[in-house]
C-alpha angles and dihedrals in degrees: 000000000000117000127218115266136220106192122193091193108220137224101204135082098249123125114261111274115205126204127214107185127197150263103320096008141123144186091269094069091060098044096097087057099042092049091046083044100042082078083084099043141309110321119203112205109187142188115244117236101280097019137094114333091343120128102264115237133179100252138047095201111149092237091059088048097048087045089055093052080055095057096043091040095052091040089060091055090222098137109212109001128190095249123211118197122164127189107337086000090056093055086049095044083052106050079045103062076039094061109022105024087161091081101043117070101172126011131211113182118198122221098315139099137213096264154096107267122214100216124071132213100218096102079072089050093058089037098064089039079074092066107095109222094225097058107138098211136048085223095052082046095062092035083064094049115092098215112122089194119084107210096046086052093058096043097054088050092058076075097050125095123199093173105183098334104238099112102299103098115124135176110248094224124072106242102190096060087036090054101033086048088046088113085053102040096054089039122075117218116247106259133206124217120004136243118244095194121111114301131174125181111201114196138182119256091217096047141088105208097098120007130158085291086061097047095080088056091052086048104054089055098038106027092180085061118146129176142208135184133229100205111215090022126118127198088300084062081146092062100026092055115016101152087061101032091060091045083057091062095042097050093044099042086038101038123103093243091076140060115254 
């Protein structure tokens, strides 16, 4: 399945890096990265299956969801690309550079490991089911939407349409296969073999998605793995801290300690 794309076209000599972003999640959220990044070279942003402008299917396994990153990756004609997955996006982006590593030449990983999490997200999922379609306000829209933080609250409404409101507003996820693949989508497949190419995981200071525990699980799968902290970010470490995170990428695809 191809994905939709959202290309910063770039005006450097880099090679393309493709995003993959996370649960709930689309290519908008990355565009402010991608445009400051394209200066390197093009930057792909997609939708995820079942999110923004993406074809809808009936499963979120991360083998569909790596298979898709093929398709797109090989449609663009881009050869090898530095792939950039966080959360959801990140286990996709993995099992991707495990089972095609043809089509992946460097790996980042944002803020996620390769393992089964405990938590689920479907309380969000209700929780945006509360939000009436034909709601005539953006701000109506947020006062129906039982979510007490702020920034999570925002970012859930990127994914919301009014449209006109006039009855045609709709969430651009589809809530059903995202709810009913929840168990998927927070577990990681068990994987054979590993990839040595160039990995970073970059994690919140402030989360706990990764951590040092984490670290041996990262490394039996991706032996070349190096990390690096973004102190005062959480899981959105993407949105809470741009300017660093950015710096992050930059310093990692640019540095001397990887191939270019």
């Amino acid at each position: 399945m191809e994905l939709n794309i959202v290309t910063a076209e770039g005006t450097g000599p880099a090679r393309p890096l493709l995003v993959a972003h996370g649960l709930f999640g689309s290519a908008r959220n990355w565009g402010v990265i991608a445009r400051r990044m394209s200066d390197r070279g093009p930057v792909h942003a997609v939708d995820m299956r079942n999110h923004g402008a993406s074809p809808r299917a009936d499963s979120q396994g991360y083998d569909d969801m790596a298979g898709d990153l093929a398709d797109t990756i090989e449609a663009l004609g881009a050869g090898p690309v530095d792939l950039l997955g966080h959360s959801m996006g990140g286990k996709a982006a993995m099992v991707l550079a495990l089972t095609r590593p043809d089509l992946v030449a460097r790996l980042i990983v944002a803020d996620i490991a390769p393992v089964a999490y405990g938590h689920s997200q479907s309380h969000l999922i209700e929780a945006m089911r509360q939000v009436p379609l034909d709601v005539p306000s953006r701000a109506e829209a947020r006062a129906a939407l039982p979510v007490a933080d702020e920034g999570v609250a925002a970012f859930l409404l990127q994914s919301f349409d009014r449209g006109a409101g006039q009855g045609g507003g709709r969430w651009l996820l589809n809530l059903d296969v995202l709810e009913a693949e929840m168990t998927r989508i927070t577990g990681f497949p068990q994987m054979d073999g590993r990839w040595d190419g160039p990995t970073l995981f970059v994690t919140g200071g402030a989360s706990d998605y990764v951590g040092e525990r984490r670290h041996d699980p990262c490394r039996a799968l991706f032996p070349q793995a190096e990390f690096r902290r973004i102190e005062g970010a959480g899981h959105w470490l993407h949105a809470e801290k741009p300017r660093e995170f950015e710096a992050a990428l930059r310093d990692w695809l640019d540095g001397d300690g990887s191939v270019g």
